[in-house]
C-alpha positions in Angstrom: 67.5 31.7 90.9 67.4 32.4 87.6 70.2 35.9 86.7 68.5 38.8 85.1 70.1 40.5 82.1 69.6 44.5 83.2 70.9 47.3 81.4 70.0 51.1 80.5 68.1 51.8 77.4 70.8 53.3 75.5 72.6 50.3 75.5 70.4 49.6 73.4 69.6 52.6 71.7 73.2 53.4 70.8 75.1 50.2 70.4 74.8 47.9 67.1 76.2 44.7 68.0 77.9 44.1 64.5 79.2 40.6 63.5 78.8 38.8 66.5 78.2 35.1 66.8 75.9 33.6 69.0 78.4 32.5 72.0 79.8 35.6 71.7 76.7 37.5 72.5 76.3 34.9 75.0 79.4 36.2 76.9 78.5 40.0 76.7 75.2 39.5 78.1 76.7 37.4 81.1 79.9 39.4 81.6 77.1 42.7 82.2 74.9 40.7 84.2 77.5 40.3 87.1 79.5 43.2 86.9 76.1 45.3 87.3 76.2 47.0 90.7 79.5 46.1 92.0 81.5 48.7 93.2 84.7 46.9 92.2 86.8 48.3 89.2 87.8 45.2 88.3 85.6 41.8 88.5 87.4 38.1 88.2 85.4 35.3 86.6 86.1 32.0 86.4 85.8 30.2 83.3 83.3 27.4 84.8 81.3 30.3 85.7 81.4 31.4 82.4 80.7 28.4 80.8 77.7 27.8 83.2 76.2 31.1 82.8 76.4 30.8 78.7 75.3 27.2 78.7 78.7 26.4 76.7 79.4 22.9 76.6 82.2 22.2 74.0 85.0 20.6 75.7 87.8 22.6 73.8 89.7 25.1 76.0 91.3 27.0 72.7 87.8 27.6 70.9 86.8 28.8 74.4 89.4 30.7 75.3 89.2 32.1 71.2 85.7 32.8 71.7 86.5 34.9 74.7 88.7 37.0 72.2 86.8 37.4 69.6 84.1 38.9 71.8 85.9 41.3 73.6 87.5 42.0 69.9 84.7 43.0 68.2 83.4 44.6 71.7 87.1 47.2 71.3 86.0 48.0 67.4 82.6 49.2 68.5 82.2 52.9 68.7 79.6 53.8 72.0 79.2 57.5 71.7 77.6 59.8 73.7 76.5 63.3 73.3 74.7 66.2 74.6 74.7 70.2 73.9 78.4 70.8 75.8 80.2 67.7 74.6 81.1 63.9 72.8 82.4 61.1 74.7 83.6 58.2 72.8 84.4 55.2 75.0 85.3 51.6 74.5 83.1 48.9 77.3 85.5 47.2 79.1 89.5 48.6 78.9 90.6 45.6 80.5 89.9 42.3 79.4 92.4 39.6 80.5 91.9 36.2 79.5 94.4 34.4 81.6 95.0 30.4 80.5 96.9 29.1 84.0 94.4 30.5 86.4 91.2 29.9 83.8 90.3 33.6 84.3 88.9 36.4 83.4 89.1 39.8 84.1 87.1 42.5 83.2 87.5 45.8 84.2 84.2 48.4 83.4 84.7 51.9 82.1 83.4 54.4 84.1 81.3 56.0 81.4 79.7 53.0 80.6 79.1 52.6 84.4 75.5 54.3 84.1 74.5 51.6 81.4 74.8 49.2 84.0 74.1 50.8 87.1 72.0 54.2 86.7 68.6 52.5 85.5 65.9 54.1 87.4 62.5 53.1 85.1 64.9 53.3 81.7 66.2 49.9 81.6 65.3 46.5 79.7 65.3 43.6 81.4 65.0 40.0 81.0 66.1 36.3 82.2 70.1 35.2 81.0 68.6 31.8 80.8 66.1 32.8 77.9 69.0 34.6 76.2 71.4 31.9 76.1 69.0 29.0 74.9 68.2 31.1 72.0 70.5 29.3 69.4 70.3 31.6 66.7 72.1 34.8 67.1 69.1 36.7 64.9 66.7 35.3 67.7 68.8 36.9 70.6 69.0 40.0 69.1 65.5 40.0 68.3 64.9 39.3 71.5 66.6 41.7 73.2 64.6 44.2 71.2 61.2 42.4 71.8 61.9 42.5 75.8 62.0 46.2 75.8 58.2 46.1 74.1 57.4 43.0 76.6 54.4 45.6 77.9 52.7 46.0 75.1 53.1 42.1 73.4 54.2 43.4 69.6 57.4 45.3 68.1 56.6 46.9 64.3 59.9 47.2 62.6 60.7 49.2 59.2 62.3 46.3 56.7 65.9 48.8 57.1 65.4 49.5 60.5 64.7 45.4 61.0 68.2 44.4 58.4 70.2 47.3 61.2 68.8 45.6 64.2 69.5 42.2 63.5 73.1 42.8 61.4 71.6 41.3 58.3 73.9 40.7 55.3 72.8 43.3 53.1 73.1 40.5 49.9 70.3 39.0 51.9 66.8 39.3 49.8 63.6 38.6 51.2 63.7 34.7 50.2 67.0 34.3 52.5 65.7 36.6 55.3 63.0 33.9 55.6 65.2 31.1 55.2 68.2 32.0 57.5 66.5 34.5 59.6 63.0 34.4 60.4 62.5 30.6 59.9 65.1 29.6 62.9 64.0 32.7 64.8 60.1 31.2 64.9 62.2 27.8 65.8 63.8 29.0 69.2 60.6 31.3 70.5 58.9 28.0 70.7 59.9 27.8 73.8 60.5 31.4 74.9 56.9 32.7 74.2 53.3 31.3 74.9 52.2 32.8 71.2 54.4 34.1 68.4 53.6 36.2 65.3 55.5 36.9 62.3 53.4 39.9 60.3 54.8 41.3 56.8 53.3 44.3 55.9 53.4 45.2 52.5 52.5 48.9 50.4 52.1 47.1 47.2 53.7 43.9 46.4 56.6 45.3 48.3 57.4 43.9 52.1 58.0 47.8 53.9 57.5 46.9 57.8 57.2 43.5 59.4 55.7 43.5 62.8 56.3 40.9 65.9 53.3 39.7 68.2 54.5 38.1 71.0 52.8 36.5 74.5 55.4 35.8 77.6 54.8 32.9 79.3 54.3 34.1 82.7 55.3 37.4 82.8 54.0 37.8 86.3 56.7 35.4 87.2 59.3 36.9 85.2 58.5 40.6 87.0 59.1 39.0 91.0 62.1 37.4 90.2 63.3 40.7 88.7 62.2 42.9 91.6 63.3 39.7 94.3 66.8 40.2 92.3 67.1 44.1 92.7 66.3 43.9 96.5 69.2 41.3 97.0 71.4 44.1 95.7 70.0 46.7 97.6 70.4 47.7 101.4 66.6 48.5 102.1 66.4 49.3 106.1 62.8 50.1 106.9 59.2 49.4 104.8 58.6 52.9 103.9 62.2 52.6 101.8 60.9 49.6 100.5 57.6 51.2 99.5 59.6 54.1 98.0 61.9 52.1 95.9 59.1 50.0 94.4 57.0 53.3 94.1 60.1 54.6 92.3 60.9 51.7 90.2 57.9 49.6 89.4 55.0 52.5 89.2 53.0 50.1 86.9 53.3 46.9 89.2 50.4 46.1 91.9 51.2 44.3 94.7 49.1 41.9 96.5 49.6 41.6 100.5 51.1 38.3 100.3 53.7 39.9 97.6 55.1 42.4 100.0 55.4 40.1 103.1 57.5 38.2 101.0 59.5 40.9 99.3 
């Protein structure tokens, strides 16, 4: 079965993934998708894991094992800050992150207040399929995507040009002319495949480009829902049918389920 990317919102909401290269995202959004739930502080993965979960296939251990570095590099110089009325936490993701070259490990130990991102979703999380994440080639279409998926109800995303440059870690040099060329062109390239229908909508207040909007149509997003919720009930223990009916109640209010869906689930 296909792994499902899951995290809390303000993963989203609160962390700019700055400078990072395709692979690299790649590896963040695998390394979350299998420490989510675990109870573990530390999880071990092995680096054919790794490499089968990202869909790397270059045969050179160095620019793997380099690529694992650089990821967890720009992960450290990332500041995740949370606050409320009483106080600021500032936290780095993962204070362990071992890369170790005999055993073809690695080892990632998960801060505890970046547990919740992973963990604490109730209806506050986006979701999608790792697969669709790591055939995306272009690292402007993964995180374009990832900001799509959390819209993936309502089929379009409407973007402020500043707010879209942010999002997407665009080269501020870059003018409109580029943003088409090295941005939008290879993005409309790898949804090919990821979406039924794709839309690319500049809206202009004069002749200048202020908001561009996204309009978007998931294959089969029915699809995509049960093997989310078939996912979540493998890592829950869910003893009788009215806990079952209560956590789907809880977490998928907006689902309907057929009778043939629940005998299965």
């Amino acid at each position: 079965m296909n792994e499902i990317v899951k995290y809390h919102k303000d993963f989203e909401n609160k962390l700019v993934l700055k400078t990072f290269t395709a692979s690299e995202l790649n590896f963040l959004m695998a390394i979350c998708t299998k420490v989510r739930d675990k109870k573990e502080d530390e999880i071990i993965f092995t680096f054919n894991e790794l490499k089968k979960l990202t869909k790397w296939d270059n045969n050179n251990s160095s620019l793997f094992v380099k690529n694992l570095e650089n990821t967890n590099k720009k992960l450290m110089a990332l500041n995740f800050r949370i606050e409320d009325e009483k106080e600021i936490v500032q936290f780095v993701l993962f204070p362990t992150f071992r890369v170790n070259k005999d055993s073809k490990t690695l080892i990632v130990r998960v801060n505890k207040d970046f547990s919740y991102l992973l963990n604490n979703l109730s209806n506050n999380f986006n979701w999608y399929q790792l697969n669709d994440f790591t055939s995306l080639k272009s690292k402007y279409s993964k995180l374009l995507y990832k900001e799509l998926m959390l819209f993936k109800d309502t089929g379009y995303r409407i973007f402020k040009i500043e707010d879209f440059r942010k999002k997407l870690d665009i080269p501020e040099k870059y003018r409109m002319t580029n943003i088409n060329q090295k941005v939008l062109t290879p993005i409309k390239e790898d949804f090919k495949n990821i979406f039924q229908k794709f839309e690319i909508i500049k809206i202009k207040n004069g002749r200048e480009i202020t908001q561009i909007r996204f309009n978007f149509v998931i294959k089969d997003i029915k699809s995509l829902k049960m093997v989310s919720e078939i996912e979540i009930i493998n890592n829950k223990k869910i003893t009788s049918d009215e806990e079952l009916e209560k956590f789907f109640k809880l977490n998928f209010s907006d689902v309907n389920y057929s009778k043939k869906h629940k005998e299965v689930l």
